[in-house]
C-alpha positions in Angstrom: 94.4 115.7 71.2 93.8 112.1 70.3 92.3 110.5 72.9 93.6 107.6 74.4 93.0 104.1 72.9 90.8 102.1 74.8 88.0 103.9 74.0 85.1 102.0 72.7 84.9 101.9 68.6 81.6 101.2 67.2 79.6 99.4 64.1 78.2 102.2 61.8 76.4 101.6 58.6 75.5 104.4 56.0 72.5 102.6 53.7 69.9 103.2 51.6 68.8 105.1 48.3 69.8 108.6 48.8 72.7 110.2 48.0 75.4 110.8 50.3 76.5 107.6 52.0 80.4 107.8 51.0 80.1 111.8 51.5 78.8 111.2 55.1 81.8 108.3 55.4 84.2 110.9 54.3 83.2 114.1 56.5 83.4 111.7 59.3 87.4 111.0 58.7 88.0 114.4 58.1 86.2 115.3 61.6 88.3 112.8 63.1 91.8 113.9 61.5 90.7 116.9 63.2 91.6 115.1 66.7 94.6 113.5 65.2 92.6 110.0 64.2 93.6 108.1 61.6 91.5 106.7 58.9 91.8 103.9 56.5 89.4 103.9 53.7 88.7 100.7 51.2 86.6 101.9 48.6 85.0 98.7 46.7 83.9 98.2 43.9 85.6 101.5 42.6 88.2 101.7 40.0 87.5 105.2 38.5 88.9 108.4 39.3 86.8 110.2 42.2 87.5 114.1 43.6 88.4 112.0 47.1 91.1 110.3 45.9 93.1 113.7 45.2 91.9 115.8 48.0 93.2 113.1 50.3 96.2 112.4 48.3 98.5 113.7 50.5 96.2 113.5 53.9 98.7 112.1 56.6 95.8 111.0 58.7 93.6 109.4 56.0 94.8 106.7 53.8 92.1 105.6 50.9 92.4 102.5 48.8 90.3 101.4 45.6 89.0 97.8 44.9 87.1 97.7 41.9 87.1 98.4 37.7 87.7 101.8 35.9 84.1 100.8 34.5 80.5 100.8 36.3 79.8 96.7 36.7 76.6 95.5 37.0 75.6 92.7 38.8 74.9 90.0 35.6 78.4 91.4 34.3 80.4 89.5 37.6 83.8 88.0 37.2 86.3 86.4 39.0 88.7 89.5 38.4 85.4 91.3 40.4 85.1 88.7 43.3 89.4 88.5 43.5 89.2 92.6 43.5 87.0 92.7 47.0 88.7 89.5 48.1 91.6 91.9 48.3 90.0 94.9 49.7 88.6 92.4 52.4 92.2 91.1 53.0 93.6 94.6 53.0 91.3 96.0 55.6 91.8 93.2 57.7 95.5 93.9 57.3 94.8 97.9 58.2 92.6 96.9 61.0 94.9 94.6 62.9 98.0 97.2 62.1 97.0 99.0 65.0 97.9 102.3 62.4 94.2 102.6 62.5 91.3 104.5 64.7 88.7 104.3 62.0 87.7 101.6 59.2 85.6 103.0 56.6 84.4 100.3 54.2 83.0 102.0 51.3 80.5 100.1 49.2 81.2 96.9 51.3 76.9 96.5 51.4 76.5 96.4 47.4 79.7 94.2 47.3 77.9 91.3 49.4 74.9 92.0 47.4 76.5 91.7 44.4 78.2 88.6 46.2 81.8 89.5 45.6 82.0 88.4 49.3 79.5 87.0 51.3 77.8 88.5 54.5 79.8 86.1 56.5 83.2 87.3 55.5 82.2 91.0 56.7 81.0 89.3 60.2 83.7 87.6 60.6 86.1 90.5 59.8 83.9 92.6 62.7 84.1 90.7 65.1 87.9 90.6 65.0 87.8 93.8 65.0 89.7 95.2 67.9 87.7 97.1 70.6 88.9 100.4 70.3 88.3 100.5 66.3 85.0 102.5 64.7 84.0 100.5 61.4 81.7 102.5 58.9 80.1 100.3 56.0 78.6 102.1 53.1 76.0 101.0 50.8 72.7 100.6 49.3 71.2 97.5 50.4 72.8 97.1 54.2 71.9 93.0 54.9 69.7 92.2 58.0 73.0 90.8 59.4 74.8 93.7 59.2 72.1 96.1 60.7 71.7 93.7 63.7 75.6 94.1 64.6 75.6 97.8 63.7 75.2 100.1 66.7 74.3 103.4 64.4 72.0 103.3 61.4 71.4 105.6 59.1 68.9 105.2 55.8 69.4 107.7 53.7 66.5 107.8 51.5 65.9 109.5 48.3 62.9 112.1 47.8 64.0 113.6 44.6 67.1 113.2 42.7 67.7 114.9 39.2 69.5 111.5 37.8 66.1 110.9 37.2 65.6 113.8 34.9 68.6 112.5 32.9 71.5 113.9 34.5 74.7 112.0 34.5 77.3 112.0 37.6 78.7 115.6 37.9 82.8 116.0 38.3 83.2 117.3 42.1 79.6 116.8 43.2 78.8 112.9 42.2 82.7 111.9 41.7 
């Protein structure tokens, strides 16, 4: 069913303030196992424990790697140990992408990683445009730079109307992680 590799891969980014950006990211590389696609997913700047992680534990078509802390960082709490962490989810995407294993890059978080700058806009350009033709590459992330929206060929801003973390409520187990 998979279709033959010199199809054209595109530049998709998943942004904004609404929830759903790594959900969206996901259902896309389940879709795509459907066809027999495989799927490499670098997840930055997370370290904790997330409902993905064990539904695709054992997925032979999806393959999901974490580059981050156990714990929340915020951006005035930045250490080397941070900017080494997506140094190596940068380097290990690059790897995955150039394996030739891959149909489908999903970098997860990549946007608030720049924006955070564990790794600058630059890096993520340059990793694109090696990117070999046939390869889709999905960024996730609040706070997409200009740069990345120029490249992208799909945008989508998710945007928030109403969201009951406002009213207090934390991160849910199976619906927020």
């Amino acid at each position: 069913m998979k279709e033959k590799k010199d199809k054209q891969g595109y530049i998709q980014i998943y942004t904004g303030d609404g929830k759903g950006k790594t959900t969206a990211a996901i259902g896309l590389a389940i879709r795509a196992a459907g066809y027999g696609m495989k799927t490499y997913i670098g997840q930055f700047m997370k370290g904790q424990h997330y409902g993905e992680l064990t539904a695709l534990r054992d997925h032979s078509c999806i393959t999901i790697e974490q580059y981050g802390d156990v714990e929340c960082v915020h951006r005035k709490e930045i250490t080397q140990k941070h900017m080494d962490q997506a140094q190596q989810g940068l380097k290990r995407a690059r790897e995955m992408m150039l394996s030739n294993q891959y149909d489908i890059i999903i970098l997860d978080e990549i946007n608030v990683a720049v924006w955070f700058d564990l790794i600058t806009t630059e890096e993520v350009i340059e990793l694109l445009n090696e990117r070999p033709k046939n390869v889709e590459f999905i960024l996730t992330g609040r706070r997409a730079p200009e740069a990345f929206l120029e490249m992208a060929d799909l945008v989508s801003d998710v945007k928030e109307i109403k969201h009951y973390y406002n009213r207090g409520v934390k991160a849910r187990t199976g619906i927020e992680r």
